[in-house]
C-alpha positions as CSV (number, residue, x, y, z in Angstrom):
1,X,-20.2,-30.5,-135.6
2,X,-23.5,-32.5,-135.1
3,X,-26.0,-31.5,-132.6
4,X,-26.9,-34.7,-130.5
5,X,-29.0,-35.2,-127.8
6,X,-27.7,-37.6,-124.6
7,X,-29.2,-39.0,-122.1
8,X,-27.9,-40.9,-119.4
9,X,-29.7,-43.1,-116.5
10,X,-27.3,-45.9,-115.6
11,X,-27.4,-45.0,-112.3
12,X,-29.4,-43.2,-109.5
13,X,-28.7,-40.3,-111.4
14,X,-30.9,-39.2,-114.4
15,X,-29.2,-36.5,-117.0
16,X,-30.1,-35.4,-120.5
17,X,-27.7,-32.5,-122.4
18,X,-28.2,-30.6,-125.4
19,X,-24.9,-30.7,-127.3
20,X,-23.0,-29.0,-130.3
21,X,-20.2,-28.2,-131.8
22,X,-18.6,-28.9,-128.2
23,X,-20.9,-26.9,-126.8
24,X,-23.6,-27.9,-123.7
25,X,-26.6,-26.1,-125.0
26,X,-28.7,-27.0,-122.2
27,X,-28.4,-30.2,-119.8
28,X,-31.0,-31.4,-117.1
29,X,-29.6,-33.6,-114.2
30,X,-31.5,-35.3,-111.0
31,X,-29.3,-36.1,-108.2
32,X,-32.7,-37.2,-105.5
33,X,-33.0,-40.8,-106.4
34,X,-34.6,-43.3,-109.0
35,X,-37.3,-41.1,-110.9
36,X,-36.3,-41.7,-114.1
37,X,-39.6,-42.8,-116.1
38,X,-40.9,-39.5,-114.4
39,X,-38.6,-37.4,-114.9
40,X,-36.5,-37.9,-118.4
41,X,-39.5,-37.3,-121.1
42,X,-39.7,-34.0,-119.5
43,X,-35.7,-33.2,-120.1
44,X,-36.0,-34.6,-123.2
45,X,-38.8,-32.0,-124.5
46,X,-37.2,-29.1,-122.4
47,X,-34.2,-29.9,-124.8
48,X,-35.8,-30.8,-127.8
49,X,-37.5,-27.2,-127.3
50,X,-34.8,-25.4,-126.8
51,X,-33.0,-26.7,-130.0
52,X,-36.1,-25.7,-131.7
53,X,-35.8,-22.0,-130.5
54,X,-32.5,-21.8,-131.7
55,X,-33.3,-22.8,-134.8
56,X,-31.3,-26.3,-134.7
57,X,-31.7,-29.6,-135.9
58,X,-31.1,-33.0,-134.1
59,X,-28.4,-34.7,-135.9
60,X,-28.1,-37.7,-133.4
61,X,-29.4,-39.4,-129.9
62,X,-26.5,-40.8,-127.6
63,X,-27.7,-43.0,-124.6
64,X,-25.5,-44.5,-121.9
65,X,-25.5,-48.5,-122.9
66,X,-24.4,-49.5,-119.1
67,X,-23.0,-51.2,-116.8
68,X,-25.1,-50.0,-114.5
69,X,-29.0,-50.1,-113.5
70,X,-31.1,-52.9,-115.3
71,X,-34.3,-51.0,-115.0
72,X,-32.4,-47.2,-115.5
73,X,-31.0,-48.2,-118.7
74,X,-33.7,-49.7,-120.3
75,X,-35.5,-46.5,-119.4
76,X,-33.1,-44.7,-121.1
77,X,-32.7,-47.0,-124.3
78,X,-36.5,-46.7,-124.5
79,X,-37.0,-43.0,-125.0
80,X,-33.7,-42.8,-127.2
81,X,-34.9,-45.5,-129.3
82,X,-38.1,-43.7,-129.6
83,X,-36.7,-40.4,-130.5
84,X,-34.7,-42.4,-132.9
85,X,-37.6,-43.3,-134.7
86,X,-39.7,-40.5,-134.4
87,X,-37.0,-38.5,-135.9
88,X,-35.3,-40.5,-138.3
89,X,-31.8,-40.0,-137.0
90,X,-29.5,-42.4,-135.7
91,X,-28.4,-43.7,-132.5
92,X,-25.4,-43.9,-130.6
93,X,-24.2,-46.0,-127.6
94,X,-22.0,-44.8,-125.6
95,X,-20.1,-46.8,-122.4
96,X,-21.4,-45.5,-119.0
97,X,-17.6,-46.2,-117.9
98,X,-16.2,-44.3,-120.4
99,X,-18.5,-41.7,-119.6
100,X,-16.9,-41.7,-116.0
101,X,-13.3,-41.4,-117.4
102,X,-13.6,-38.4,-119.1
103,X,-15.2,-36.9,-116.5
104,X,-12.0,-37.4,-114.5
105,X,-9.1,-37.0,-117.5
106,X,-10.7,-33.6,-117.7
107,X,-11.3,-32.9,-114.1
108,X,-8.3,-30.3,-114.3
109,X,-5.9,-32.5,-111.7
110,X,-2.6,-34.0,-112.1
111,X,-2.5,-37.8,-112.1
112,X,1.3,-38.3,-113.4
113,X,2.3,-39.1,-117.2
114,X,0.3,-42.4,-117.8
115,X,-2.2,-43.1,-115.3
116,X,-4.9,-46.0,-115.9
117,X,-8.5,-45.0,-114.7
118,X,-10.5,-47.4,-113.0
119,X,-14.2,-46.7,-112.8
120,X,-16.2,-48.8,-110.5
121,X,-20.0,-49.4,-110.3
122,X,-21.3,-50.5,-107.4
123,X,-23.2,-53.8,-107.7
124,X,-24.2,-56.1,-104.6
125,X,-22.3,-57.0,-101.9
126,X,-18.4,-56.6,-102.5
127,X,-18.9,-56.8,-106.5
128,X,-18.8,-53.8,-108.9
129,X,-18.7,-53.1,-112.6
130,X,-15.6,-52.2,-113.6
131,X,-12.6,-51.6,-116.7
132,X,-9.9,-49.5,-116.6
133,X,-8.5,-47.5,-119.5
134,X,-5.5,-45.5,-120.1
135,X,-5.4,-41.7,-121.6
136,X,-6.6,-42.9,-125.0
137,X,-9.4,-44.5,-123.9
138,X,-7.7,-48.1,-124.7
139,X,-8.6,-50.5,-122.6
140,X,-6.4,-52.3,-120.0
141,X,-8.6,-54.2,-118.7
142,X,-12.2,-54.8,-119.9
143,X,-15.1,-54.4,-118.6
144,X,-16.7,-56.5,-116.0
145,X,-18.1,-57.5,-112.8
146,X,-15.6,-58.0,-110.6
147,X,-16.1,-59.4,-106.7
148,X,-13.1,-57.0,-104.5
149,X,-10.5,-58.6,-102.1
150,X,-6.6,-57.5,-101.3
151,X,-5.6,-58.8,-104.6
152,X,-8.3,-57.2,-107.4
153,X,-6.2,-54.9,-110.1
154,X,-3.3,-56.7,-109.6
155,X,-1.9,-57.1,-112.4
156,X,-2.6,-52.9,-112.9
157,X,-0.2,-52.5,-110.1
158,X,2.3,-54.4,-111.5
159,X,2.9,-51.6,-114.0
160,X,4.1,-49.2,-111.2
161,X,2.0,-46.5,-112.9
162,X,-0.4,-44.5,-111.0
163,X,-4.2,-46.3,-110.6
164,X,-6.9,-43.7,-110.4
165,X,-10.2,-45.2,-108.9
166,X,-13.6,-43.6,-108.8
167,X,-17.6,-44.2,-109.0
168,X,-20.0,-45.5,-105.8
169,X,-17.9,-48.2,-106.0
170,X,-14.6,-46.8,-105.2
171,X,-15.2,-47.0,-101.8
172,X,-15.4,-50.6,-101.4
173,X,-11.7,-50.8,-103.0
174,X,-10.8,-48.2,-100.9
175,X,-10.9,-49.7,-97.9
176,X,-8.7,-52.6,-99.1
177,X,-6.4,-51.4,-101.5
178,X,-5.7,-48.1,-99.5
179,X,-3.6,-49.3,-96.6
180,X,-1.3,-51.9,-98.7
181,X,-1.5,-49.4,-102.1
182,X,0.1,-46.4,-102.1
183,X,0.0,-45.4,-105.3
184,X,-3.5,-45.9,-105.9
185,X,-5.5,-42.9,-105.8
186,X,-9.3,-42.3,-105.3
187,X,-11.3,-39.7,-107.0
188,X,-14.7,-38.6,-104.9
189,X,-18.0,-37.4,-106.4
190,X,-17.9,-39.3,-109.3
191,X,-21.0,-40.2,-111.4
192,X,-22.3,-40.8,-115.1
193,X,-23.7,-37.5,-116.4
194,X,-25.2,-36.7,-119.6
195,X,-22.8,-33.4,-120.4
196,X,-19.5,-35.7,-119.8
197,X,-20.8,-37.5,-122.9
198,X,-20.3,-34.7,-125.5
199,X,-16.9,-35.6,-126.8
200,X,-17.6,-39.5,-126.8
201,X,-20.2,-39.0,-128.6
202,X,-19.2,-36.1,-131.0
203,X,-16.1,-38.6,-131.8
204,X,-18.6,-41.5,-132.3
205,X,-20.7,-39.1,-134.7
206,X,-17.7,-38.1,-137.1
207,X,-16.9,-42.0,-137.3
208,X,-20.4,-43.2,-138.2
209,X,-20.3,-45.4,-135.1
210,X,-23.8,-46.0,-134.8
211,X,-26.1,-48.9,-133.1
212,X,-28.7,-50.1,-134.5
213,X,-32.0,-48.8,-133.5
214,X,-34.3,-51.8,-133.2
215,X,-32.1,-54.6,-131.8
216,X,-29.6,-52.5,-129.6
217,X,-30.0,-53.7,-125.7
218,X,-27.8,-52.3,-122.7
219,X,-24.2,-53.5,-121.7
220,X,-25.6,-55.5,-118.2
221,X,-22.4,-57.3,-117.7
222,X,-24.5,-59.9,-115.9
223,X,-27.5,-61.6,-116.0
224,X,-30.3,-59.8,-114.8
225,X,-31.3,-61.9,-110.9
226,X,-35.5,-61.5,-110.1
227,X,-35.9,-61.4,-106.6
228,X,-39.1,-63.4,-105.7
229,X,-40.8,-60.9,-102.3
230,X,-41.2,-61.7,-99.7
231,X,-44.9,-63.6,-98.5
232,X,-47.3,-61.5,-96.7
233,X,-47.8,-62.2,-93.3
């Protein structure tokens, strides 16, 4: 198995892991807020020392590609572009939704014999990044930004099987889809993390499902919108 480095900062969270043979060697995870620029060079040292002291070589870098934060991800593709480079190995990009799902398919609870998983990222207003996937990982329905009313996923309930939401979006949809939706079923505490990324990015590894290094840019979803400030009084 390859050892590979992944770093995640898609969101207000900002997570690095050490990773091998489908091990977590050593991960690094900030819940407080946006520090990223400060904070992930740091991780990525602490990790890149501790692989040294075992004696191990960095086979790969896997970076969350978004949705998610327009100024988190670039921070991340920065440094994993640069480590890249420095290092000579390749570069793999990994789905920040997909990173969500297996957090949950392997959360250890029952969600029936074919659920579909819905992550959702919150975005402004009533809009969130979403997709939903079943227990392959195939997607039902691709990712996008999606602006919530009574009648969002649809088409998911249709298939009478059970819809497992989750992210800082979730709540949004849960105060519309709840009351009129039984079978839907919302997942708390759920957030991109760097360790959740091990087996995506172990399976992308054994593929040769790399990105390329120079031109690779994160998964927005949307156009990124400037807000001009506000004049001073």
């Amino acid at each position: 198995m390859a050892v590979i480095l992944n770093i995640d900062t898609s969101t207000t969270v900002c997570s690095t892991a050490l990773t091998a043979e489908g091990m977590i060697l050593k991960h690094f995870e900030d819940f407080k807020g946006r520090n990223h620029a400060a904070l992930l060079s740091g991780y990525i040292k602490a990790c890149l020392d501790h692989a040294r002291e075992k004696e191990i070589t960095l086979d790969a870098v896997a970076v969350s590609m978004g949705p998610g934060s327009y100024t988190g991800l670039r921070i991340g593709l920065s440094e994993a572009k640069g480590l890249a480079y420095a290092l000579d190995i390749p570069m793999i990009g990994i789905s920040t939704l997909q990173i969500m799902v297996t957090h949950v398919m392997f959360d250890g609870e029952d969600y029936g014999d074919d659920p579909i998983f819905v992550p959702m990222i919150d975005a402004r207003r009533m809009e969130v990044y979403t997709a939903a996937y079943d227990m392959a990982l195939g997607e039902v329905m691709t990712p996008q930004p999606l602006i919530l009313d009574e009648n969002s996923y649809a088409d998911l309930f249709s298939s009478g099987r059970t819809i497992v939401f989750f992210g800082d979006g979730s709540d949004k949809a849960r105060e519309l889809i709840c009351g009129i939706r039984p079978e839907a079923r919302f997942v708390s505490g759920v957030v991109p993390l760097a360790v959740d990324m091990l087996a995506l990015a172990e399976r992308a590894y054994s593929r040769r499902e790399f990105i390329d290094t120079a031109y690779s840019v994160p998964s927005y979803l949307k156009d990124f919108q400037a807000t001009k400030p506000k004049p001073r009084l």
